[in-house]
VMD Tcl script that builds the backbone (N, CA, C; Angstrom):
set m [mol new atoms 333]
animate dup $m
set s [atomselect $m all]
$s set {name element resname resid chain x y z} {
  {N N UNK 1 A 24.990 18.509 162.876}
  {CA C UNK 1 A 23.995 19.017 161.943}
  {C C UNK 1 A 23.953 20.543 162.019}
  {N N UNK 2 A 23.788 21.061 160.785}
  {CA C UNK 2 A 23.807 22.576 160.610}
  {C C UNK 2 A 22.340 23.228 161.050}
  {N N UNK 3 A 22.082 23.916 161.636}
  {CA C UNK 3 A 20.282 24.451 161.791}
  {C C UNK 3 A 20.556 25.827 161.032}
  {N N UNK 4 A 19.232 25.800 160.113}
  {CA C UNK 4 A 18.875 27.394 159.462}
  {C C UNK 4 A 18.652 27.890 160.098}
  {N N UNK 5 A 19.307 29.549 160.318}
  {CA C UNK 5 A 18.748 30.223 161.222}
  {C C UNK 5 A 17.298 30.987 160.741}
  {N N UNK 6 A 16.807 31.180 162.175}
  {CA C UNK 6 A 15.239 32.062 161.749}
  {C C UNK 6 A 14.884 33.403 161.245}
  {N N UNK 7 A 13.929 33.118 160.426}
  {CA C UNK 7 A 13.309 34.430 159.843}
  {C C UNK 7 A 12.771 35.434 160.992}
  {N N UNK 8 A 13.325 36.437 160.744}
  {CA C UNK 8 A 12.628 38.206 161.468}
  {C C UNK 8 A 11.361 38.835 160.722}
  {N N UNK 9 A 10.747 39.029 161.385}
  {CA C UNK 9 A 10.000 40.135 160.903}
  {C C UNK 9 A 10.401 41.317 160.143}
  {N N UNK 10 A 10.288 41.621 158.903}
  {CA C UNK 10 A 10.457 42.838 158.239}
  {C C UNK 10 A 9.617 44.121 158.388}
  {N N UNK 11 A 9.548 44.738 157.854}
  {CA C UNK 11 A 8.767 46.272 158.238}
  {C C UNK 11 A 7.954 45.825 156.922}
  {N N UNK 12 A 6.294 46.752 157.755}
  {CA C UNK 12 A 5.645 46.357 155.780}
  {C C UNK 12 A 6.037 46.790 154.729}
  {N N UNK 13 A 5.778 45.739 153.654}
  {CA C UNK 13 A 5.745 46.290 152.246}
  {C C UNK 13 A 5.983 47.627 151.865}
  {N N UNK 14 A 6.324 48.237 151.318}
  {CA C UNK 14 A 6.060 49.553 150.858}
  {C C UNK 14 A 5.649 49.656 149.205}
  {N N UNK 15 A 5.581 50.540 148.605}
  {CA C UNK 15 A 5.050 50.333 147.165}
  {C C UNK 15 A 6.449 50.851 146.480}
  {N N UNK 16 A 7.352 51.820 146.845}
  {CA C UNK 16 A 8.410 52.445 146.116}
  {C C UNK 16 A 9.458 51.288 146.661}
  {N N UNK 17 A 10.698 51.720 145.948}
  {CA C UNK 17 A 11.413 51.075 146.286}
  {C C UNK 17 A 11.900 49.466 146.133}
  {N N UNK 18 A 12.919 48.852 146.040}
  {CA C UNK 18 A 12.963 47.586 145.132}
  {C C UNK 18 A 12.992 46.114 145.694}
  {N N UNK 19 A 12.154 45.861 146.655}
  {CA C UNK 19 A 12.303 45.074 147.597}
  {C C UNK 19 A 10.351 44.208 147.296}
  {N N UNK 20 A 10.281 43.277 147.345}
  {CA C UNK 20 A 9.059 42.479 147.172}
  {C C UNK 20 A 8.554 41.803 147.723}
  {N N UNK 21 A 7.528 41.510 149.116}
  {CA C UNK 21 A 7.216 40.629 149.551}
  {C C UNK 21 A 6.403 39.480 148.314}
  {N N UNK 22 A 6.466 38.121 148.742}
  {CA C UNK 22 A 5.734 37.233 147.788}
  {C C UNK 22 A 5.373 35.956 149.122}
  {N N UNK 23 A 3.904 35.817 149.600}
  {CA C UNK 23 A 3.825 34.516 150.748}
  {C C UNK 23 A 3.813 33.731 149.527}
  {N N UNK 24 A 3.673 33.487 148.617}
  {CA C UNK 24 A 4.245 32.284 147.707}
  {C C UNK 24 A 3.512 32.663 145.749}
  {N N UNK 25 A 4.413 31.713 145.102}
  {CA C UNK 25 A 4.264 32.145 143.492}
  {C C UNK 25 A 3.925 30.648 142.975}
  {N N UNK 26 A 3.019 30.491 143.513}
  {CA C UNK 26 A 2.406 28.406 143.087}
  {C C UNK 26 A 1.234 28.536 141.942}
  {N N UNK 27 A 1.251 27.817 141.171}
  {CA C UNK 27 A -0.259 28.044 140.398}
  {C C UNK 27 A -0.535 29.017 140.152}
  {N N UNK 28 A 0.489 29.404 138.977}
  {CA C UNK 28 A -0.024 31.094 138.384}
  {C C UNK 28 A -0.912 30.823 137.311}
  {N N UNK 29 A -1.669 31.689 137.264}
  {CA C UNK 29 A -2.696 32.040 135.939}
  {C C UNK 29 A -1.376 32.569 135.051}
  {N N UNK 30 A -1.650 32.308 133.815}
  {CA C UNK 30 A -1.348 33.895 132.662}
  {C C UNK 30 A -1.675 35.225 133.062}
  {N N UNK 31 A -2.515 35.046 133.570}
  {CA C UNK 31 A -2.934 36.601 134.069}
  {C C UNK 31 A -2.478 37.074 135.180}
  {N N UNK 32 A -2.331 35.856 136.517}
  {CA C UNK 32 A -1.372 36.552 137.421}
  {C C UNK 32 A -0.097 36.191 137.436}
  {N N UNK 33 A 0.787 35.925 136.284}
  {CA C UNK 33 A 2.279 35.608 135.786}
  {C C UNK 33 A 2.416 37.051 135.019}
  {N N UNK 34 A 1.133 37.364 134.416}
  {CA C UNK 34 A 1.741 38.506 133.911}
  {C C UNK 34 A 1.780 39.934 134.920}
  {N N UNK 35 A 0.595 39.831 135.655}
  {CA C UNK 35 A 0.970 41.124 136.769}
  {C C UNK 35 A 2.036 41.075 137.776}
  {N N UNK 36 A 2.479 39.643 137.680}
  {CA C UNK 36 A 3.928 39.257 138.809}
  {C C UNK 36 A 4.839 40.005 137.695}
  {N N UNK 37 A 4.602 39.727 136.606}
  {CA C UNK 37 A 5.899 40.015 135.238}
  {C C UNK 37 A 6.076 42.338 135.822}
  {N N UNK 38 A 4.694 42.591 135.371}
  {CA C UNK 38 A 4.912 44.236 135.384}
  {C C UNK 38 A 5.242 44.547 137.556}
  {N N UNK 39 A 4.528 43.832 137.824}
  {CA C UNK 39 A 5.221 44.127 139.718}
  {C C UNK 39 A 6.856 43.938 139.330}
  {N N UNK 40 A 7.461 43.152 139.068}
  {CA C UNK 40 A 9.076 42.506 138.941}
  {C C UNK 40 A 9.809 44.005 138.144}
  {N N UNK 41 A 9.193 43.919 136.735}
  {CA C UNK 41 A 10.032 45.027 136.018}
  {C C UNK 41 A 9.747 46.570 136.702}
  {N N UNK 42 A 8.806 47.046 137.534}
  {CA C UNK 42 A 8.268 47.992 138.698}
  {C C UNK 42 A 9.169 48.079 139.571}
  {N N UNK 43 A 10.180 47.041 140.290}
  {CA C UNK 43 A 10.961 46.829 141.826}
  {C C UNK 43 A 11.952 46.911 141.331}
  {N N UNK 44 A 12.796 46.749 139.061}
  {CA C UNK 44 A 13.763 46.687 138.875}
  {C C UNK 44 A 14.370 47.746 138.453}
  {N N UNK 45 A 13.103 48.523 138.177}
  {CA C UNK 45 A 13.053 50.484 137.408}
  {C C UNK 45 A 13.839 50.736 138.742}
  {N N UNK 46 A 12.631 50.742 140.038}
  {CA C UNK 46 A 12.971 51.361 141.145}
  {C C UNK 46 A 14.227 50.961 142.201}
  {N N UNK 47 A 14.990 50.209 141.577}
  {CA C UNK 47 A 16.266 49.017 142.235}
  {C C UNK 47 A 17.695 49.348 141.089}
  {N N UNK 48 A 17.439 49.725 140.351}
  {CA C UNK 48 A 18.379 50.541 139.155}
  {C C UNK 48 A 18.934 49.147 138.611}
  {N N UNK 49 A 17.825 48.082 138.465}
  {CA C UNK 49 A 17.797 46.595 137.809}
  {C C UNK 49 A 18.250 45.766 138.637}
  {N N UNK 50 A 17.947 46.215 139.819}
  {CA C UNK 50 A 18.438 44.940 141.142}
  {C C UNK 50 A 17.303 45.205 142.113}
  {N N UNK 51 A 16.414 43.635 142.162}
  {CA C UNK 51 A 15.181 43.924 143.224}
  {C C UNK 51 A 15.469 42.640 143.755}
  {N N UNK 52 A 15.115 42.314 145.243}
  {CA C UNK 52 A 15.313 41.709 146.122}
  {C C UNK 52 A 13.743 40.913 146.240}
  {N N UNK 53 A 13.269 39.766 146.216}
  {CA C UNK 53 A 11.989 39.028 146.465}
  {C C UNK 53 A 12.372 38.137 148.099}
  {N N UNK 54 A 11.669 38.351 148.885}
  {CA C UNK 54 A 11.115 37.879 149.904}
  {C C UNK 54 A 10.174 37.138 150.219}
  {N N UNK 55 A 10.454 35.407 149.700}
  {CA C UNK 55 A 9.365 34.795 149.483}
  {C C UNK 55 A 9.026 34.265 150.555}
  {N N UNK 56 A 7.697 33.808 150.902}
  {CA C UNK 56 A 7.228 33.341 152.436}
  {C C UNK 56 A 7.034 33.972 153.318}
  {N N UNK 57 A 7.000 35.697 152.980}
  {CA C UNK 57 A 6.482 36.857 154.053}
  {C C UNK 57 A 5.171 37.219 153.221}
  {N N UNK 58 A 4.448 37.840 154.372}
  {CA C UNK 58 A 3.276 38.603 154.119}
  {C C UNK 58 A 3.273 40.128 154.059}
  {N N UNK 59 A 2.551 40.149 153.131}
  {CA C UNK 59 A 2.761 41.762 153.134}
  {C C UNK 59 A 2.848 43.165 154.481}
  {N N UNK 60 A 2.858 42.342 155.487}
  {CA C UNK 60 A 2.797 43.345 156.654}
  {C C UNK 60 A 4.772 42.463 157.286}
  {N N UNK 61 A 5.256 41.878 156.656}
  {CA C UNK 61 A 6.365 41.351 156.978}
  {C C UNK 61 A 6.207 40.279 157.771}
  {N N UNK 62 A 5.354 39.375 157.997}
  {CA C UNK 62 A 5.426 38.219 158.899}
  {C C UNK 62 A 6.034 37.275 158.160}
  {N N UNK 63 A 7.353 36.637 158.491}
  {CA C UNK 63 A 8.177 35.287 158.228}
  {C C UNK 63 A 7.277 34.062 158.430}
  {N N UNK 64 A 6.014 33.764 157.685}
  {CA C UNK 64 A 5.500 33.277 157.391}
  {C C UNK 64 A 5.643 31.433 156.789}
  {N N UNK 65 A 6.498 31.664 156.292}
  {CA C UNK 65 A 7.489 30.285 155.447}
  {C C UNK 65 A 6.398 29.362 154.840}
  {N N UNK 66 A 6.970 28.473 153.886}
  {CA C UNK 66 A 6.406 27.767 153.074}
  {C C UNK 66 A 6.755 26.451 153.280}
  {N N UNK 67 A 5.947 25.121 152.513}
  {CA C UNK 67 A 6.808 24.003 152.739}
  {C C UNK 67 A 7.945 23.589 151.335}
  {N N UNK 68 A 8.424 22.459 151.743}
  {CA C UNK 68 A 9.637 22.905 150.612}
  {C C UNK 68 A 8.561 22.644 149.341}
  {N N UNK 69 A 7.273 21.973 148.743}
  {CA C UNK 69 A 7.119 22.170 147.834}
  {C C UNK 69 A 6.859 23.543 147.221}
  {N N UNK 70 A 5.805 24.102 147.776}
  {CA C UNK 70 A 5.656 25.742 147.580}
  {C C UNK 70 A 6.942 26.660 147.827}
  {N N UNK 71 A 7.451 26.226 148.445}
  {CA C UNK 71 A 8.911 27.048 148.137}
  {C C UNK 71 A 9.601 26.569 146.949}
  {N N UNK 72 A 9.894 25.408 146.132}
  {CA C UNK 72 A 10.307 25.654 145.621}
  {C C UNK 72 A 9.447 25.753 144.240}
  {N N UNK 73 A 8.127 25.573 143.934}
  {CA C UNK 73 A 7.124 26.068 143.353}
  {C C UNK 73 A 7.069 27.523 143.127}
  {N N UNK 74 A 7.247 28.684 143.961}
  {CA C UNK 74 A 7.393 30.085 143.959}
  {C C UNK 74 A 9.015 30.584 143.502}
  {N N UNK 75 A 9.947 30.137 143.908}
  {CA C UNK 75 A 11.140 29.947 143.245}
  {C C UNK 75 A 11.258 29.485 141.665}
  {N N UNK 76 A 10.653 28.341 141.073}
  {CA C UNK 76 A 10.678 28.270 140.092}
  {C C UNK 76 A 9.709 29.194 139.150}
  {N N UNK 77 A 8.738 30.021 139.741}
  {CA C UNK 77 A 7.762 30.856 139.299}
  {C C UNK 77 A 8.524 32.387 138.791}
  {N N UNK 78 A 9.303 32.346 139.733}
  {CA C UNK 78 A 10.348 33.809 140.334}
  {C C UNK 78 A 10.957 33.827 138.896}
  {N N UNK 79 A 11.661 32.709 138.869}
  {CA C UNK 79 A 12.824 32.186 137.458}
  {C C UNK 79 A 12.087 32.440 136.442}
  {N N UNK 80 A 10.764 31.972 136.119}
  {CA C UNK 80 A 10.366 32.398 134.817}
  {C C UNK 80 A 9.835 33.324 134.399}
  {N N UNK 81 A 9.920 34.279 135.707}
  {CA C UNK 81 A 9.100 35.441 135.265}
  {C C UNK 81 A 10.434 35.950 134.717}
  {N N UNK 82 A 11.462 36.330 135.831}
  {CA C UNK 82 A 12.867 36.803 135.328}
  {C C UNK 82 A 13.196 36.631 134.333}
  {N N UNK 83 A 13.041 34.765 133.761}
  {CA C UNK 83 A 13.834 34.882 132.886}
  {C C UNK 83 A 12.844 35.488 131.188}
  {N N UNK 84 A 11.974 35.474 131.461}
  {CA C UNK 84 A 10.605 36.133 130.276}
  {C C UNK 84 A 11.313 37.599 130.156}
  {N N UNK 85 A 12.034 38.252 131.170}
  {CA C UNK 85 A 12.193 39.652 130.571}
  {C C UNK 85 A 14.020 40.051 131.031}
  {N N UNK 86 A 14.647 38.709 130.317}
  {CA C UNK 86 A 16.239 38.813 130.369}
  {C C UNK 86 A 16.692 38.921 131.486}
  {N N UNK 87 A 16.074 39.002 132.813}
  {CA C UNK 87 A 17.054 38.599 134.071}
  {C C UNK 87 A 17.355 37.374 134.648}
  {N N UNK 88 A 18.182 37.577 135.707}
  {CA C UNK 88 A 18.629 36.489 136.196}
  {C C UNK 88 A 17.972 36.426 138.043}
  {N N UNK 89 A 18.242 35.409 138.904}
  {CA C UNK 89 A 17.219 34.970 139.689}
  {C C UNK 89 A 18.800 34.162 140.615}
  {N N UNK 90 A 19.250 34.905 141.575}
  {CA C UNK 90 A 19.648 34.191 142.604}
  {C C UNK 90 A 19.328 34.140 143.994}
  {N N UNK 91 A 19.676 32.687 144.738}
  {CA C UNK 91 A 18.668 32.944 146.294}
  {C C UNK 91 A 20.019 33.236 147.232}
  {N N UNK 92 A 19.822 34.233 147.813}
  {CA C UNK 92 A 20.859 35.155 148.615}
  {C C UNK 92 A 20.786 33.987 149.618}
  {N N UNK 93 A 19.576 33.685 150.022}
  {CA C UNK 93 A 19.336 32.880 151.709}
  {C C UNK 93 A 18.287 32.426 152.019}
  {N N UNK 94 A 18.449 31.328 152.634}
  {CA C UNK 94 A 16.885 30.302 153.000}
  {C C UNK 94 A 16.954 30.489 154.752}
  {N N UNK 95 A 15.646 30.464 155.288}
  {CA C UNK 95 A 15.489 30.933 156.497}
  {C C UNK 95 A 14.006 30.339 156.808}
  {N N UNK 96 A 14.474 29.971 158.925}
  {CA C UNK 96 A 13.053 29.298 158.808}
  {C C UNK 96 A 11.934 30.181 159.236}
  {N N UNK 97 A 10.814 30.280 158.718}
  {CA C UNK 97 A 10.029 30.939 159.343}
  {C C UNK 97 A 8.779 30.383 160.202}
  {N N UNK 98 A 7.710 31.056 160.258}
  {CA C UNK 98 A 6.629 30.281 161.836}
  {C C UNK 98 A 5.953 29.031 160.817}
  {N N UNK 99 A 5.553 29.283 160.062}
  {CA C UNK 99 A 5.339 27.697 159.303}
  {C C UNK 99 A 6.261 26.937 158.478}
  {N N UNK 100 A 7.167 26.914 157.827}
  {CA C UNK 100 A 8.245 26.740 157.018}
  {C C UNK 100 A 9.274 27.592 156.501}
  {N N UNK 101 A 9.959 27.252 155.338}
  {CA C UNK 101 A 10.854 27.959 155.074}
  {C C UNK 101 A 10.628 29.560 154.229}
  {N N UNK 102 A 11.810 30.215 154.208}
  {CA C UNK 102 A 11.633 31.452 153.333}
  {C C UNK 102 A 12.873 31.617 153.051}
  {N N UNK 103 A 12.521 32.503 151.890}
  {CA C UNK 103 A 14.146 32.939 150.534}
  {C C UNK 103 A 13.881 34.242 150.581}
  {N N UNK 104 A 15.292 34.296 150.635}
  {CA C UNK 104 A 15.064 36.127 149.781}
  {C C UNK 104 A 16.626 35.451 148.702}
  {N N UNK 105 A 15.151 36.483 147.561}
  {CA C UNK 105 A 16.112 35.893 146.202}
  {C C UNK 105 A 16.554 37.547 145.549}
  {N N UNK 106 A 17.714 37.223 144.706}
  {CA C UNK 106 A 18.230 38.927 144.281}
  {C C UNK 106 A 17.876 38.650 142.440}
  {N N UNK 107 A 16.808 39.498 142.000}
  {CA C UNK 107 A 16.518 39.616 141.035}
  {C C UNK 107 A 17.469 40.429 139.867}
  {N N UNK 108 A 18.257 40.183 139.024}
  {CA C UNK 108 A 19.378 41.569 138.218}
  {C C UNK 108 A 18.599 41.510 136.868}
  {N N UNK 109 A 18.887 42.831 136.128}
  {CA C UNK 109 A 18.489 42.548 134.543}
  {C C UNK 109 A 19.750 42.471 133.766}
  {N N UNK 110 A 19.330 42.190 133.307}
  {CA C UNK 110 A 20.914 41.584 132.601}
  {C C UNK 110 A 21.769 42.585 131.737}
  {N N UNK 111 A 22.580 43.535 131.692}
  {CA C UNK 111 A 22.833 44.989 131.231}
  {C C UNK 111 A 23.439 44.360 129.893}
}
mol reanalyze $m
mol bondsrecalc $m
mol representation Tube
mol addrep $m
């Protein structure tokens, strides 16, 4: 049997720069699909249309993890925001963290 290896701690959040923590994207409002929508196109200005999402960390970087429903609940959240403003949505890597799993997914806009 293969074992995932474990999630690290990241450095916190920062606001510049194209990198996104998300502890999960489950049960969006319209209203918070659309501030995920302007955060996303924000990380893709500052990523020169390539931003990286880190789902299942907390904003101070704790590998936090999800279970597989909310993981893949925030994953499919990820996809429609992307795909609402022509990008695309791949998961670089799944990793375990202190409660479940975590992704870091690579966000592109589509040139």
């Amino acid at each position: 049997k293969v074992s995932t290896p474990s999630a690290v701690w990241l450095p916190p959040e920062v606001e510049e720069g194209n990198m996104e923590y998300k502890l999960k994207l489950v049960n969006l409002t319209q209203e918070q699909f659309n501030h995920r929508l302007t955060q996303m196109n924000w990380r893709l200005n500052e990523g020169e249309n390539r931003a990286i999402y880190q789902i299942g960390y907390g904003d101070n970087g704790r590998p936090v993890g999800l279970n597989d429903y909310e993981l893949q609940e925030s994953l499919n959240s990820l996809n429609r925001i992307a795909s609402s403003i022509d990008c695309t949505s791949q998961i670089e890597k799944v990793l375990v963290g202190e409660q479940g799993r975590t992704a870091q997914v690579l966000v592109l806009r589509r040139e």
